[in-house]
C-alpha positions in Angstrom: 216.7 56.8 -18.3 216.0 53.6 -17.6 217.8 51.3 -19.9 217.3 47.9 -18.0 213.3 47.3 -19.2 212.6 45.6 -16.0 214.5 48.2 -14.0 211.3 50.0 -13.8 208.8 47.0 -13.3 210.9 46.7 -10.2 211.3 49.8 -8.5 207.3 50.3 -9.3 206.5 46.5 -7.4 209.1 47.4 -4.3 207.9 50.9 -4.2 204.2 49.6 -4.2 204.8 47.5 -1.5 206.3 50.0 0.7 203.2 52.4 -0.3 201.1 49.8 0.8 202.9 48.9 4.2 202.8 52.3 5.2 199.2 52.8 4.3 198.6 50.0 6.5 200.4 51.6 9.3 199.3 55.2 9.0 195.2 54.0 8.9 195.8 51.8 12.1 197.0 55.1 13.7 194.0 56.8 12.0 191.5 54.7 13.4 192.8 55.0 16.5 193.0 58.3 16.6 189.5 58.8 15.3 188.1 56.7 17.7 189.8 57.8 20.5 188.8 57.3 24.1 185.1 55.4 22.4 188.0 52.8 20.7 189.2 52.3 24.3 185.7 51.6 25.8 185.1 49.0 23.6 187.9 47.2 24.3 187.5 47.4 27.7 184.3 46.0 27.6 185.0 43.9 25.1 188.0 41.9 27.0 185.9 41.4 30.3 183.2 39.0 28.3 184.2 35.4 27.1 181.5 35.3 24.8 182.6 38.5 23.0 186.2 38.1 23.0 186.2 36.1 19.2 184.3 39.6 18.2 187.2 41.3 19.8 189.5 40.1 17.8 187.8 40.1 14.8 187.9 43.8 15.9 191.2 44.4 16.8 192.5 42.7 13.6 190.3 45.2 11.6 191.5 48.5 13.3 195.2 47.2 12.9 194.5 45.7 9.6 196.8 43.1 11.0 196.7 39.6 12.7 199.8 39.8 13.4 199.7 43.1 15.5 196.1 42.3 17.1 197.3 39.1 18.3 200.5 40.5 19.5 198.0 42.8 21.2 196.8 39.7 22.9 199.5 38.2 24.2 199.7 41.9 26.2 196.4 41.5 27.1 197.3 38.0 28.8 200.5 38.6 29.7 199.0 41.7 32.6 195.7 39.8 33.2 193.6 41.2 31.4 192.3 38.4 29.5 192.3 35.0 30.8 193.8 32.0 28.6 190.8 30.9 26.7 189.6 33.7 25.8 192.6 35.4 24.4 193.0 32.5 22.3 189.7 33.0 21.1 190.6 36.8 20.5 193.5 35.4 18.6 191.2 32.6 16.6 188.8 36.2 16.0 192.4 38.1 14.7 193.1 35.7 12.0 189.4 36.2 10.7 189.3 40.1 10.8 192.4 40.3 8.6 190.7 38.7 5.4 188.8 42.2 5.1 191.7 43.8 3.9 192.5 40.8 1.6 188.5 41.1 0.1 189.1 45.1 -0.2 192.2 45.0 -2.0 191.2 42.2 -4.6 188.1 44.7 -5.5 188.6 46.8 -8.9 188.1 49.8 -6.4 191.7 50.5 -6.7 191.4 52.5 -9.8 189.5 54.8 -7.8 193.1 54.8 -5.3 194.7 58.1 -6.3 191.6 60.0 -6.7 190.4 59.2 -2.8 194.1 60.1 -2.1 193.7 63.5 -3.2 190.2 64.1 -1.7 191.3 63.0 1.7 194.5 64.8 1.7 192.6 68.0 1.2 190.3 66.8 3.7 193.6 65.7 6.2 195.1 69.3 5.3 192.0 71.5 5.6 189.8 70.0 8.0 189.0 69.8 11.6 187.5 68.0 14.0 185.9 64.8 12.7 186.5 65.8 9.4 190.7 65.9 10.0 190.2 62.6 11.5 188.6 61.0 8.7 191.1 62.7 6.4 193.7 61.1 8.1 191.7 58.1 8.0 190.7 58.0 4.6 194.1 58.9 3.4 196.0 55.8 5.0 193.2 53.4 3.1 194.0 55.4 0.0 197.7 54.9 0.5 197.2 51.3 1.1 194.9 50.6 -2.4 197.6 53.1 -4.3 200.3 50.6 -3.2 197.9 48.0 -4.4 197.5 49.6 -7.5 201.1 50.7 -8.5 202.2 47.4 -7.3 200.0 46.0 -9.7 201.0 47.8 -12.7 204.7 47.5 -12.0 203.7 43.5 -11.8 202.1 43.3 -15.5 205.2 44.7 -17.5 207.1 42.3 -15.0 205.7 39.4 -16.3 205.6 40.1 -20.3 209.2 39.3 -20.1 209.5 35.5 -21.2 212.5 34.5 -18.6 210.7 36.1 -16.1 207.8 34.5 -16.9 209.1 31.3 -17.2 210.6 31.6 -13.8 207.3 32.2 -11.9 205.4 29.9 -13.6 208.2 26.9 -12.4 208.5 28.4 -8.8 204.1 28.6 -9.2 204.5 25.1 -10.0 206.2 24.2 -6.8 203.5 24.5 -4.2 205.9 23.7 -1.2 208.1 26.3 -1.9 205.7 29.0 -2.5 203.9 28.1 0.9 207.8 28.5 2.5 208.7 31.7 1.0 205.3 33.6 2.1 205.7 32.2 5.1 209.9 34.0 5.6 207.8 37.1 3.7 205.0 37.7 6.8 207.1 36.5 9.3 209.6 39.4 8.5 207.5 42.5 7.6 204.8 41.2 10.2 201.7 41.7 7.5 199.8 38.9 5.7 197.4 41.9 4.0 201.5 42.8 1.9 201.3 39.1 1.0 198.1 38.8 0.0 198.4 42.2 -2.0 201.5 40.2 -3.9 199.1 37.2 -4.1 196.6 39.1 -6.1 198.7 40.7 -8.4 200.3 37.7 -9.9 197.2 35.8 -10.0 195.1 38.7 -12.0 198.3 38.1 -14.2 198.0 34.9 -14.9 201.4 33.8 -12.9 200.0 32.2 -9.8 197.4 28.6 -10.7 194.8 28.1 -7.7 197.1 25.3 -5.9 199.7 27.7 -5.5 197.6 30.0 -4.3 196.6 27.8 -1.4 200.2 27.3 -0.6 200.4 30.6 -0.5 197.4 31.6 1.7 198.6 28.6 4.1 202.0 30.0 4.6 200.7 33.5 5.4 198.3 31.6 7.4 200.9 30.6 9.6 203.7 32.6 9.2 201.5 35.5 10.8 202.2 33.4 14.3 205.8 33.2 14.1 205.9 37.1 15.0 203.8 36.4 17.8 205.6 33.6 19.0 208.5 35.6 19.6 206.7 38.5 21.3 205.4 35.5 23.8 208.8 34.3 24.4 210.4 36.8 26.8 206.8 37.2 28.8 205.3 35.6 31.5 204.3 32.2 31.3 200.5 32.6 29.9 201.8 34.9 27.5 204.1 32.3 26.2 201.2 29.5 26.5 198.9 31.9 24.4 201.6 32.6 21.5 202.1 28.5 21.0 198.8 28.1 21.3 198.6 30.8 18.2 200.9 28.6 16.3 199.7 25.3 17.2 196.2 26.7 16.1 197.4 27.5 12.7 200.0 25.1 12.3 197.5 22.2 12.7 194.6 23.8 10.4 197.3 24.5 7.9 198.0 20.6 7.6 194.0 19.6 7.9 193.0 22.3 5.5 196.0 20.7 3.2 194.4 17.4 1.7 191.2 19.4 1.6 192.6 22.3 -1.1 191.6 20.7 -4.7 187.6 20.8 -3.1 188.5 24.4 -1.6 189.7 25.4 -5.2 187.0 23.7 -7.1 184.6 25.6 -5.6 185.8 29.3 -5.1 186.4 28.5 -9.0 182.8 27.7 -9.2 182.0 31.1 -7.0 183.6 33.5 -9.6 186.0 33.6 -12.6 187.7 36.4 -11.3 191.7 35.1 -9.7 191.8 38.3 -7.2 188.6 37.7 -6.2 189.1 33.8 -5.6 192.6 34.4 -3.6 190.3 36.1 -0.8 187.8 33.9 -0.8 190.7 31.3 -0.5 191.8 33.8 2.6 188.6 33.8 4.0 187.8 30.1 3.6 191.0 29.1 5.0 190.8 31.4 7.9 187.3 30.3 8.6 187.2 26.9 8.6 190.8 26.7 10.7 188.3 28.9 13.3 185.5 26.3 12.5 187.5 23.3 13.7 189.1 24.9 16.6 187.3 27.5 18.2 184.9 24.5 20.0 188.1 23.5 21.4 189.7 26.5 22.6 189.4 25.2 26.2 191.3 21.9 25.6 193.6 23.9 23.2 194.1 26.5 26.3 194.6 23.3 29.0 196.9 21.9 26.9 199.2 24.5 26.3 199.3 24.8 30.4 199.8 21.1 30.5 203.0 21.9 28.6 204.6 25.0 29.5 205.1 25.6 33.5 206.2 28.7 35.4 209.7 29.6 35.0 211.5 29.9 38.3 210.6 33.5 40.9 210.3 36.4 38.5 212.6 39.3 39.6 210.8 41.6 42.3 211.8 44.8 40.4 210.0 43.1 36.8 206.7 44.4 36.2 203.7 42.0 36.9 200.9 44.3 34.7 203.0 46.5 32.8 203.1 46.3 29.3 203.8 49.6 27.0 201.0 48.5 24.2 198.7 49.4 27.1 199.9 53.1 26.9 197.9 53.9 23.9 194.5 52.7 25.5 194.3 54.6 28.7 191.4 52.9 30.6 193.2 49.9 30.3 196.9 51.9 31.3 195.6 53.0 34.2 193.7 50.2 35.7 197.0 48.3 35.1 199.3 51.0 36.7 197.1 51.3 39.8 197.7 47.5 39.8 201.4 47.8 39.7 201.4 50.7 42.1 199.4 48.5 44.7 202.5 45.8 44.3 204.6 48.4 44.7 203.5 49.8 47.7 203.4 46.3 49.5 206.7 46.0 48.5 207.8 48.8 50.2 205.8 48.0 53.3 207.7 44.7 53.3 210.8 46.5 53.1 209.9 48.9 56.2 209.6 46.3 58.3 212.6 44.4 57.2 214.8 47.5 57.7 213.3 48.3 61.7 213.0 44.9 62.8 216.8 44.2 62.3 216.9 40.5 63.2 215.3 38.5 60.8 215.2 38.1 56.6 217.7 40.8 56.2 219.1 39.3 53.3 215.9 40.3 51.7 216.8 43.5 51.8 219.1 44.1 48.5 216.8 43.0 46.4 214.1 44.6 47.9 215.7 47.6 47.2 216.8 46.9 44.0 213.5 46.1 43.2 211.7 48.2 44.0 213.8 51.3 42.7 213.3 49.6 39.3 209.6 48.9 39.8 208.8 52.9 40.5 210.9 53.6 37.5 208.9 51.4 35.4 205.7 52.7 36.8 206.8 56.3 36.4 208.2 55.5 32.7 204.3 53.9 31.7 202.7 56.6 33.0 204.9 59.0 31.2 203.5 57.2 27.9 200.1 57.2 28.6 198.2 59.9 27.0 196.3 62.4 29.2 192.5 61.3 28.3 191.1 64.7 26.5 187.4 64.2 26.7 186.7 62.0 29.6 186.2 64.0 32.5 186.4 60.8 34.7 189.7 59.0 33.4 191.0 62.9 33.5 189.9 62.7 36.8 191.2 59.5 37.2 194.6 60.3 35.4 195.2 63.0 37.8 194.7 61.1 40.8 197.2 58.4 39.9 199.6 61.1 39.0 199.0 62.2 42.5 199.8 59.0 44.4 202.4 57.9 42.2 204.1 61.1 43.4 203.5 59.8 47.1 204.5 56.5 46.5 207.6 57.6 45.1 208.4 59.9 47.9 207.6 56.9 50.2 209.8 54.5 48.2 212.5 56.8 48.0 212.8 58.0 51.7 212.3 53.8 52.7 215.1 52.5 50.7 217.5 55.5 50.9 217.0 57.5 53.8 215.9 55.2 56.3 217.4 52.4 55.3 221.4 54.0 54.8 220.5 56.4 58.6 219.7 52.8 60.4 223.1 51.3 58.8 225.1 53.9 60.1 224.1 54.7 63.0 222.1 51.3 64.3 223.3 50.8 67.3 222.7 55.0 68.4 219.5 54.8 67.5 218.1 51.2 68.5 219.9 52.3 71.7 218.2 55.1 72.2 215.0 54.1 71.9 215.0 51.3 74.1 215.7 53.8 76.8 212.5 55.2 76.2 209.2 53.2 74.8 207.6 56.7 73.6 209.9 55.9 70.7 208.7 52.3 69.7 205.0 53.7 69.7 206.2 56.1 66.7 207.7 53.3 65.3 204.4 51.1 65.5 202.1 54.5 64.5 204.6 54.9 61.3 204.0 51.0 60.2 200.4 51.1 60.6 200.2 54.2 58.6 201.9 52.6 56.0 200.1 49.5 55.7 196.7 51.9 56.1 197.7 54.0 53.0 198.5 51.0 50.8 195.3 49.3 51.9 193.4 52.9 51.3 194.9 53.0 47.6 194.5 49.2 46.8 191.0 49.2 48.3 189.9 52.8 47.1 187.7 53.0 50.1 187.1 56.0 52.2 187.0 54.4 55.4 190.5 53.3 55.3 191.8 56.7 54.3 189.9 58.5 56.9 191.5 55.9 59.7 194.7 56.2 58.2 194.1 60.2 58.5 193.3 59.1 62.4 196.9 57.7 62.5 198.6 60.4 60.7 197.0 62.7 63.5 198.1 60.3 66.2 201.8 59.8 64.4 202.0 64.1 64.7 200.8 64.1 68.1 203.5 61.5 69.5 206.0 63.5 67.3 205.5 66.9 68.3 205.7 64.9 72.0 208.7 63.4 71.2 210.4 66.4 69.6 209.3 68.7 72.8 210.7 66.3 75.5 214.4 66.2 73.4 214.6 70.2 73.5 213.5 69.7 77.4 216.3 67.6 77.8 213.6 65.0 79.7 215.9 62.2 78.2 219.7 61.1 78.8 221.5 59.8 75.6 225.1 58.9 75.2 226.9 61.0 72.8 225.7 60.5 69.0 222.4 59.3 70.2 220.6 62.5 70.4 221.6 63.5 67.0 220.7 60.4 65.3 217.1 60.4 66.9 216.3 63.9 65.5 217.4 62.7 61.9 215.5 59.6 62.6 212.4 62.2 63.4 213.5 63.9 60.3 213.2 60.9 58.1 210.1 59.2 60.1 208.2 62.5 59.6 208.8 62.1 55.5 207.9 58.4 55.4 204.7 59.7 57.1 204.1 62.4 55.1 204.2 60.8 52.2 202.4 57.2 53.8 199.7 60.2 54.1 199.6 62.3 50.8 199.3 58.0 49.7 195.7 57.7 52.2 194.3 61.3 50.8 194.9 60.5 47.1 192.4 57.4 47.5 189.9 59.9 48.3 189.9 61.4 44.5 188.1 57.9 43.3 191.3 55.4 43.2 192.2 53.3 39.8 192.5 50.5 41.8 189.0 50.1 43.3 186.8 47.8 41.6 184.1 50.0 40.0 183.0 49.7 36.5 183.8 53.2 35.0 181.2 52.6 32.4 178.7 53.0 35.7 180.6 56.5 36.9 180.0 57.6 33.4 176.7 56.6 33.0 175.8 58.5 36.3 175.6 55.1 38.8 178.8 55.4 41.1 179.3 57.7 43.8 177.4 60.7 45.3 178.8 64.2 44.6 177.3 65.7 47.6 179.0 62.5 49.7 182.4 62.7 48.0 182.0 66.9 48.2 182.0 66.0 52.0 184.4 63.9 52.2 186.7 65.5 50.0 187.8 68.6 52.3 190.7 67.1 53.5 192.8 69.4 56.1 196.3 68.4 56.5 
């Protein structure tokens, strides 16, 4: 069938790469999935402490069995504010230690072992449930990933018997420079290191690769795991962009210290072991380590140094999101405390606008991109929360996903109503309306009971505090009162309009009584514990927040 000898050899190396990428990808998901909301506590907790954030990387890069993806994770994680410089950089520095376990796994002789742990957690994945589905799932990505290992290998050793091909590899071992270049174009497009070292490991057990070019290659994975994350940085906000050069510079300049220093870094991981797979991780590891040695005391030079060069670019657009960013969505303690803080710029964004639109006289060119803006800023909020999963076992961040379902809802009602209805009703009829009402000053104390309600809710959702939603109830009461007023004098006829002025007060009514409406439903949804407040929700779980009997009271809330 396969009359080509190396036609096989080949299709068993690609396919054992692919095996392997995918059962890199499907145990990330695994992991994840297995450790569920407990995975998203940790890094919660984890990215609120300096002193633990090179730990969090180390983790992050273990889950994703990636540097790549768990500083890419990072520059998210900086990019919203959820990390400040220095210590993301030190998550980084953490990253590019936690992917050299998947390097020391893969050079172990546990391979053999690959297709037999493959077919004991696919019965496992199949027939299981619960915890034991999950490890299934769990067990069968690693299985995938050391069958790729393993195939890859033996489609390498039949590769290699072949005396041109042979020849070739050993001349293009012999060139350290290019070896380092080509791994680095190899992570920098499929965005894993672990798929390089896996190739690294194969052709050393088979006598192709010598230790110097192993060191080229470990330095160009090194460093070609940054260049994905340098791109991710580049269309972000400015600390985002300062922490994916700093990624580079950090690996960039180890590469070149650790350089003079590889025939001591091969003489002894020679020393260590005889075994070539087992010295090309230890060459991982020692690499990685020792760049983290050199730098890691000097993170917070490295981190003013990067600010020194890169500045703000000019005004971000109003409708870009601030603390958005969709690799949030699969971590939803982290979605939703970032969502609430959108929501909370939103909302102040539409009080702006409000005032803007009544007032009439002054920054009205502000108004087309406020509306613009803010029409794309509720879209983006409503399109995160649409990708956030609903938390299954937490009854407070179900709680809490309900609630910011619930205002969301208002603000969008309040947004809506404020840039369309309002705003298009005071283009078109302006001068009925303003006429109108300075006729009759019953009219401008709607006006000021509407604006205070609005700021009240926004404040009452940013704050989370009860006493602002129960005065900005007060003011919804008051805002009904001098409606129902208002409404009963027109069908009196106590007032004298022109023609057209009438009309346009009861659709200014109309829409007023929406703006409030919603402005309300905003207050009352800070009563069901907002996102935005600033408690810990490790102390609400752990029974140290709040007072069930207090927010029972307070909860009844008659419209």
């Amino acid at each position: 069938m396969f009359e080509d000898v190396q036609t096989l050899p080949l299709m068993l190396v690609s396919g054992g790469i692919c095996i392997f990428l995918i059962g890199l990808d499907l145990s990330t998901k695994a992991f994840r999935k297995a450790l569920g909301e407990r995975l998203s506590h940790l890094m919660y907790k984890l990215s609120h402490s300096k002193k633990l954030s090179f730990f969090f990387g180390i983790s992050l890069s273990a889950i994703s069995q990636s540097s790549t993806a768990a500083s890419s994770f990072a520059v998210g994680l900086v990019d919203v504010g959820m990390l400040p410089l220095e210590s993301a950089i030190l998550v980084t520095m953490g990253a590019s230690i936690g992917t050299t376990f998947v390097t020391l796994l893969i050079s172990m002789d546990l391979i053999i072992w690959a297709p037999l742990l493959l077919v004991f957690s696919t019965i496992m994945a199949r027939l299981g449930k619960g915890n034991t589905m999950k490890t299934g799932l769990l067990l069968q990505g690693l299985s995938l990933l050391l069958t790729g290992m393993l195939i890859l290998k033996i489609g390498i050793d039949p590769l290699v018997s072949e005396g041109y091909i042979k020849d070739f590899m050993v001349t293009a071992s012999g060139n350290p420079l290019y070896l380092g270049m080509a791994s680095f174009a190899f992570v920098s497009i499929i965005q894993s290191s672990p798929a390089v070292m896996a190739i690294a490991i194969a052709l050393a057990s088979a006598g192709i690769l010598t230790l110097p070019s192993i060191v080229a290659v470990v330095l160009g994975s090194h460093v070609g795991s940054s260049s994905i994350v340098l791109l991710a940085g580049l269309g972000s906000r400015v600390n985002a962009r300062r922490l994916a050069w700093s990624n580079f510079i950090f690996r960039i300049a180890g590469a070149l210290i650790i350089l003079p220093l590889s025939g001591y870094l091969t003489t002894f991981t020679s020393y260590l072991t005889p075994s070539m797979s087992t010295q090309v991780a230890l060459i991982h590891i020692a690499v990685a380590g020792f760049n983290v040695l050199v730098f890691a005391p000097f993170s917070s030079i490295l981190a003013r140094t990067v600010q020194f060069l890169f500045h703000p670019s000019a005004d971000e657009a109003i409708g870009e999101p601030v603390f958005l960013n969709n690799s949030m969505q699969e971590f939803p303690i982290m979605g939703l405390n970032l969502l609430a803080k959108e929501m909370v710029r939103l909302g102040n964004l539409c009080e702006e606008l409000f005032y803007i639109i009544m007032d009439r006289t002054q920054f009205q060119e502000r108004i087309p991109p406020l509306r613009e803006g803010t029409d794309r800023l509720l879209s983006s909020c409503i399109d995160f929360l649409s990708g956030i999963q609903p938390p299954g076992t937490d009854e407070y961040w179900k709680h809490e996903y309900s609630c910011i379902s619930y205002s969301l809802a208002a603000l969008k009602d309040m947004t809506k109503t404020i840039s369309e209805n309002m705003y298009f009703l005071l283009e078109e009829k302006e001068n009925e309306i303003l006429g109108a009402m300075d006729k009759e000053h019953e009219f401008i104390a709607l006006i000021n009971l509407l604006s205070r309600l609005i700021t009240q809710s926004v404040g009452s959702f940013a704050l989370g505090g009860k006493e602002m939603s129960k005065t900005a109830k007060k003011t919804w009461g008051k805002y009904l009162d001098k409606d129902k007023e208002i409404r009963r004098a027109l069908l009196g006829r106590n007032y004298s309009f022109r023609p057209g002025e009438e009309l346009s007060l009861w659709e200014y009514l109309s829409v007023g009584n929406k703006i409030a409406r919603a402005s309300f439903e905003l207050a009352r949804g800070s009563l069901f514990e907002s996102c935005a407040d600033n408690v810990d929700p490790f102390e609400v779980q752990n029974g140290l927040h709040g007072n069930s009997e207090t927010e029972k009271e307070e909860g009844q809330y008659d419209t």
